[in-house]
C-alpha positions as CSV (number, residue, x, y, z in Angstrom):
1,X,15.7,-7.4,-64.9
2,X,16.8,-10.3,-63.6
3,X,20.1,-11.1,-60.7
4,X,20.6,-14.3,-61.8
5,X,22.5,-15.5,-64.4
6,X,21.2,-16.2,-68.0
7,X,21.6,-20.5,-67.4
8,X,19.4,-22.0,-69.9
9,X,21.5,-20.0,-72.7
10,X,24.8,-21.2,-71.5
11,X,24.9,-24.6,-73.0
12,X,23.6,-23.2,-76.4
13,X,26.6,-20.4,-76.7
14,X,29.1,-23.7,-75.2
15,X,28.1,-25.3,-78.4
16,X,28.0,-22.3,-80.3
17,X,32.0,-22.1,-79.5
18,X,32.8,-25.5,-79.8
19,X,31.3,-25.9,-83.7
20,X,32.2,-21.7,-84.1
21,X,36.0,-22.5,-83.7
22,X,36.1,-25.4,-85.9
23,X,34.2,-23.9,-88.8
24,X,36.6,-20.5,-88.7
25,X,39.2,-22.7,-89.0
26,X,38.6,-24.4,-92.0
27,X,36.9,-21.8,-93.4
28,X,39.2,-19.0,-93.6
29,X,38.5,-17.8,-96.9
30,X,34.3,-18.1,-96.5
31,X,32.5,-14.5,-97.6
32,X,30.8,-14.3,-94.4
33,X,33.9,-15.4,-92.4
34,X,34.3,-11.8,-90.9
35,X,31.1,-11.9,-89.5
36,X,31.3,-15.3,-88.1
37,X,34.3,-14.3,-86.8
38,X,33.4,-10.7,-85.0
39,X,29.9,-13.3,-83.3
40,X,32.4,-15.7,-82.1
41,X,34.0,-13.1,-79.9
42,X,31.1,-11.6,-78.8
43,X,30.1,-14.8,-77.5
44,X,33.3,-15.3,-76.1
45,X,32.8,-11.9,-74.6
46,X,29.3,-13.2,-73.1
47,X,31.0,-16.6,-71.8
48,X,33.7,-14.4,-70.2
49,X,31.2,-12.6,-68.3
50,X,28.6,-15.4,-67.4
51,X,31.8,-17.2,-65.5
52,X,32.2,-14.5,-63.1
53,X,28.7,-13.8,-62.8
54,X,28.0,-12.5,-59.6
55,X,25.8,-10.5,-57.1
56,X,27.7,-7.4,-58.6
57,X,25.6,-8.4,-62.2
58,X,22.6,-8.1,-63.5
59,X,20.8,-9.6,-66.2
60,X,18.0,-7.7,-68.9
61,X,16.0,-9.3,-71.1
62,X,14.5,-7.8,-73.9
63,X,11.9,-9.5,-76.3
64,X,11.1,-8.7,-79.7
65,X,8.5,-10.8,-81.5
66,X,10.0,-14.4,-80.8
67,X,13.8,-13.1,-80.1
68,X,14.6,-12.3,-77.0
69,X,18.1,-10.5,-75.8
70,X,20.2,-11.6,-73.0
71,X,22.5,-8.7,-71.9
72,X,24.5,-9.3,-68.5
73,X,25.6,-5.9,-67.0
74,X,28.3,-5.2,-63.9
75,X,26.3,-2.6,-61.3
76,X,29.9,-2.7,-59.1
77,X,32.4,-3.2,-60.8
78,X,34.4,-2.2,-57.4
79,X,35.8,-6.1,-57.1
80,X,36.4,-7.0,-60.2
81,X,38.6,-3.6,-60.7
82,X,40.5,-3.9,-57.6
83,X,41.4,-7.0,-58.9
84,X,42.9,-6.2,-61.5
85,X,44.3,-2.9,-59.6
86,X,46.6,-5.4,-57.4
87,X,48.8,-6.8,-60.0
88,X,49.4,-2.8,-60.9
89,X,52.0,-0.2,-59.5
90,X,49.7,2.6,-60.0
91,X,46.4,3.9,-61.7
92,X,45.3,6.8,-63.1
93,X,41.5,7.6,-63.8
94,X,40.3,10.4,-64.9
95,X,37.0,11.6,-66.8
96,X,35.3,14.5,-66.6
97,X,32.3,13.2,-64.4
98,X,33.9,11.0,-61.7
99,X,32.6,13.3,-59.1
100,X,31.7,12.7,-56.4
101,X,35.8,11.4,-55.9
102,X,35.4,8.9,-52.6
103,X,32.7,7.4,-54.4
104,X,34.5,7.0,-57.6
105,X,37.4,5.9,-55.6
106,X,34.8,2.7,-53.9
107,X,33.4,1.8,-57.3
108,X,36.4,1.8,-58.9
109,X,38.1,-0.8,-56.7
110,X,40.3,1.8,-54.9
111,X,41.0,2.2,-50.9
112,X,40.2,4.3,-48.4
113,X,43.7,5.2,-48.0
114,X,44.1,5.8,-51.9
115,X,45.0,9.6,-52.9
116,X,42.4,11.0,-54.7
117,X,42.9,14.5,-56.8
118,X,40.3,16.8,-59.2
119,X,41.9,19.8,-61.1
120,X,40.6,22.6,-62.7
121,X,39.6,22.4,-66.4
122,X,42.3,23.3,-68.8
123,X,40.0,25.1,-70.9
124,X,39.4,28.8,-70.8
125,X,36.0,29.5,-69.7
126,X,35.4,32.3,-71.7
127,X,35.1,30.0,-74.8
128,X,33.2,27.1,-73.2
129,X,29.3,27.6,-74.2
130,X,26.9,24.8,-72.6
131,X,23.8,24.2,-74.4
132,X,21.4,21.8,-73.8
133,X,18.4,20.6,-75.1
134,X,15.0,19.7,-73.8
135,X,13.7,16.1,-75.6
136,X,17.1,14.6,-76.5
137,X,17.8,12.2,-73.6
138,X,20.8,10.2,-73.7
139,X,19.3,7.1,-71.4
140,X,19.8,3.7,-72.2
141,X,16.0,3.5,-72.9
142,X,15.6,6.6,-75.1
143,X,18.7,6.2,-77.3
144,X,17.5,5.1,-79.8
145,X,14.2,7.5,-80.3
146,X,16.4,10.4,-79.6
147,X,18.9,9.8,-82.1
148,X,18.0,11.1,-85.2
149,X,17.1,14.7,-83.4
150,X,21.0,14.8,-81.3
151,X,22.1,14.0,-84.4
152,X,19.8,17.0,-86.0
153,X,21.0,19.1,-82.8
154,X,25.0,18.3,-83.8
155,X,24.5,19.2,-87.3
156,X,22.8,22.4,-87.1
157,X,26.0,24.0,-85.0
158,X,28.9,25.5,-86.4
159,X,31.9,23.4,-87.1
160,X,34.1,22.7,-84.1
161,X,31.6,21.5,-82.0
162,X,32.8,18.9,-79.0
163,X,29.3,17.2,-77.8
164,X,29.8,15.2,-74.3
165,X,27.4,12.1,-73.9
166,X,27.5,9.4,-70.8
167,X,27.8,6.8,-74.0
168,X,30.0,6.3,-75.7
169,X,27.6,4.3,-79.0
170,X,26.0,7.6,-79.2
171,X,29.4,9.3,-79.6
């Protein structure tokens, strides 16, 4: 983990863009053109990023064998949101886990002075069943050894099942 910004890739991914959009343009009908085309914007989506890199960012690097992964993550998105929340007439969030609500409302990029509002599931309790399961874990770092057995887990239940993760790849 790393707060400053990824520099000595930025020139590379410039360059990247620069010969990227050339080649999909006069190569439109190229068999590997969708591909070339879905790496061009996520390096787009990493420029983007790297140009408002800020203390609100961090950077993890992950190495395996001689490739090693950049990925630039907001920790506060509070600024960047309220932002984009002054250009807006309202905003409505709502998820099942933004609790506790004045925090939410902070990270978020609301005010002090912002109304804040939780309501009571629409669902009936008496046909909600919570199960959970000890050596699944849903963490960033045990995704992907976990996978196979949520996925056992999911299976194994009767049709109709709604599972609820924090992330949304594992969904």
């Amino acid at each position: 983990m790393d707060y400053n910004p990824p520099d000595a890739i930025y020139p590379q991914v410039r360059k990247f863009l620069e010969l990227t959009e050339d080649w999909l343009l006069e190569n439109q009908k190229a068999d590997c053109y969708e591909e070339v085309l879905d790496l061009y914007f996520d390096a787009m989506r990493y420029m983007r990023i790297y140009e408002i890199y800020d203390d609100c960012y961090i950077c993890l690097y992950e190495q395996n064998g001689k490739d090693i992964r950049a990925r630039m993550y907001c920790i506060d998105p509070s600024f960047n949101l309220s932002e984009k929340l002054k250009n807006a007439r309202s905003a409505i969030f709502f998820s099942a886990t933004l609790t506790p609500l004045k925090y939410y409302r902070r990270i978020l990029g609301g005010l002090e002075d912002d109304p804040i509002r939780a309501f009571d599931s629409p669902f009936d309790p008496g046909r909600r069943l919570m199960m959970l399961s000890k050596g699944v874990s849903t963490r960033l770092k045990d995704r992907e050894r976990s996978m196979e057995r949520l996925i056992q887990y999911i299976e194994s239940l009767w049709r109709g099942i709604r599972a609820i993760t924090s992330s949304f790849p594992i969904l």
